[in-house]
C-alpha positions, 0 to 999 in steps of 0.5 A: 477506457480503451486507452487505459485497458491499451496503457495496462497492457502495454505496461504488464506486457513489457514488466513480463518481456523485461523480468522488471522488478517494478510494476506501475499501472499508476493513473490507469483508471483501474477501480480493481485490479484486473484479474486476467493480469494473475494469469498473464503475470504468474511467471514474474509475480516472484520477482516483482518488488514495487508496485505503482497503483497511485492515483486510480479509482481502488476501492478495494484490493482483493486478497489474490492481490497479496497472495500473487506478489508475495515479494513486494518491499514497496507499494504505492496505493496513493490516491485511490479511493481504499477505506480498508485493507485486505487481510492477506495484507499480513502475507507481505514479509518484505514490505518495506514501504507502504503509500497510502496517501490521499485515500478515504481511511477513518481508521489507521488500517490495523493490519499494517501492524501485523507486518514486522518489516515495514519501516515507512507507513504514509497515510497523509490526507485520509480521515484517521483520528487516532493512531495506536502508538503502543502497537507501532512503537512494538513494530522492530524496523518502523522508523516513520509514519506520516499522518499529516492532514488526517484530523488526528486526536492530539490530547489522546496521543502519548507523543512522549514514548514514540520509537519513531518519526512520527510526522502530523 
C-alpha cells in the first residue's frame, strides 16, 4: 500500500514539476481517484491531455474527475473494475480516445454518445450484449469501435448502415 501511495506521488509530482501533458497512475492499486490529488493538480488540470489509469481497481470515477481535466483527448480506464460511467463524462469536448477495455460494463455506456469528438471507443472484454449502431453512426468524428470478446447479439445488430469500424 505504501508503495503505491509512494508510486502516486511520485507520478503526480513530477506531471505538476514538468507541466506533462500525460498523466499515468496506471497499475497504482488505486480503487478511487484520490481526491487530495484535485487540490495538489489544479495548476496543471488545463494543460493535462492523456491520462493512464489502466489496471487498478476503479469501480467508479466521480464527476470531479471530469470537471477537473476538462481538456483530456485520451483516457485509458483499462482493466478496472467500472460498470458505469459518470455523467459528467459528457463535459470532455476534446476526447478523442476512450479505453475501456477488460471492465465489467453490461451495457455500452450511452454516455459516450453525448460526446461528438470522440473517434475511438474500445471496449473489448467487458458484458455488452447490444450496441446502438443508430446512435454511433450519428457521432461526426466516430471511426472505430471495438467490442471484441463482449457477447454481443449479432442477429439484432444492423452491420449493413455502419459509418464506421466497428471490430467484434
Amino acid at each position: 500500500m505504501a508503495e503505491s501511495v509512494a508510486k502516486v506521488a511520485r507520478k503526480v509530482n513530477e506531471a505538476v514539476e514538468t507541466g506533462a501533458q500525460h498523466l499515468d497512475l496506471s497499475s497504482c492499486a488505486l480503487n478511487s481517484f484520490p481526491t487530495g490529488l484535485y487540490f495538489v493538480m489544479r495548476s496543471v488540470s488545463d494543460k493535462i491531455l492523456s491520462i493512464s489509469l489502466a489496471n487498478n481497481e476503479l469501480k467508479t470515477l466521480g464527476g470531479t474527475f471530469f470537471t477537473t481535466f476538462t481538456q483530456l483527448q485520451e483516457l485509458n480506464l483499462e482493466g478496472n473494475l467500472l460498470e458505469k460511467l459518470h455523467a459528467e463524462i459528457c463535459n470532455l469536448p476534446n476526447l478523442k480516445s476512450i479505453n475501456l477495455c477488460r471492465n465489467k460494463f453490461a451495457t455500452f455506456p450511452e454516455e459516450l454518445i453525448r460526446i461528438p469528438s470522440l473517434e475511438t471507443i474500445n471496449l473489448e472484454s467487458n458484458e455488452i450484449t447490444d450496441i446502438p449502431v443508430d446512435e454511433l453512426n450519428s457521432m461526426p468524428h466516430l471511426s472505430s469501435v471495438n467490442v471484441q470478446m463482449n457477447p454481443i447479439n449479432k442477429d439484432s445488430l444492423n452491420q449493413g448502415n455502419i459509418k464506421f469500424e466497428l471490430a467484434m
